[in-house]
C-alpha positions as CSV (number, residue, x, y, z in Angstrom):
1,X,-18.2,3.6,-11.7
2,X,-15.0,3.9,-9.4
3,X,-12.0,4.8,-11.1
4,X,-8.9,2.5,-10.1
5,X,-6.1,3.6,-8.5
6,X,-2.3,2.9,-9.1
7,X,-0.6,1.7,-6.4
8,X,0.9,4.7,-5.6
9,X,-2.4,6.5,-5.4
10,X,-3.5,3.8,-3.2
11,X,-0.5,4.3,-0.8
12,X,-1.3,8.4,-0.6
13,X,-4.9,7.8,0.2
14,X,-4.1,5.7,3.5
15,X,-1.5,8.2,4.5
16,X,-4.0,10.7,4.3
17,X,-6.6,8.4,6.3
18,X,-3.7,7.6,9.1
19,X,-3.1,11.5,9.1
20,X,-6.6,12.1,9.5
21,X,-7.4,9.2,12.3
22,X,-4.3,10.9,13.6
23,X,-5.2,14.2,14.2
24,X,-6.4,14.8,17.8
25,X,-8.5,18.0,16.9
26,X,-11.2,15.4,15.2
27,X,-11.6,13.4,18.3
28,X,-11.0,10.2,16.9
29,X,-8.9,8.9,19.7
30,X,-11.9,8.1,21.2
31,X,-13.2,5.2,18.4
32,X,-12.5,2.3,19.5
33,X,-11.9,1.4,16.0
34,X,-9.2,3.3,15.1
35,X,-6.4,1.7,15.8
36,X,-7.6,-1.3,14.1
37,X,-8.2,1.0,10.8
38,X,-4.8,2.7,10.7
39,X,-3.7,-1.0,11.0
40,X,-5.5,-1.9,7.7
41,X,-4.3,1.2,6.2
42,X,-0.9,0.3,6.9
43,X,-1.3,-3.4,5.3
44,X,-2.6,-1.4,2.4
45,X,0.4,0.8,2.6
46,X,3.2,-2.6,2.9
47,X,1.1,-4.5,0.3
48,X,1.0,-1.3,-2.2
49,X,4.8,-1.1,-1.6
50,X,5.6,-4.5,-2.3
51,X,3.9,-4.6,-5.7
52,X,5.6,-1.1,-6.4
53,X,9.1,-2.9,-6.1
54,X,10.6,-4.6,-9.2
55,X,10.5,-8.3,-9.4
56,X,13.7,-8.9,-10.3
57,X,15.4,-10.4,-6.9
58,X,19.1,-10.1,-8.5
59,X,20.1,-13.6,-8.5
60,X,17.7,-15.0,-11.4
61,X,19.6,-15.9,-14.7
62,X,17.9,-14.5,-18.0
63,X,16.7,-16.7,-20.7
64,X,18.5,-18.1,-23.4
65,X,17.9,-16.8,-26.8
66,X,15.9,-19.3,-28.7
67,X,14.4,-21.0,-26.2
68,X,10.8,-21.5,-25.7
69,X,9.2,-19.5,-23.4
């Protein structure tokens, strides 16, 4: 069974598949599908960030005591 990964583990494993698609001593400039796989790694990358961010958007007023949730 696959462990999951935090975001932040996430966001290390496509920087090290962009480095690798990257590197010019592999050859893989030649794949035609490279450039549409760095692509998804960087939408893995944005999404992984996003969720990594705190929600709170500094203009939301906190509860009331006493209130119902």
């Amino acid at each position: 069974m696959t462990p999951r990964l935090t975001a932040q583990q996430r966001i290390e494993q496509s920087d090290a598949a962009i480095a690798f698609l990257s590197n010019p001593a592999f050859d893989l400039h030649l794949l035609p599908l490279r450039k549409q796989l760095i692509a998804d790694h960087e939408r893995r990358i944005a999404s992984d960030k996003k969720r990594l961010e705190p929600e709170d958007d500094g203009i939301s007023i906190p509860k009331m005591k006493g209130t119902p949730a």
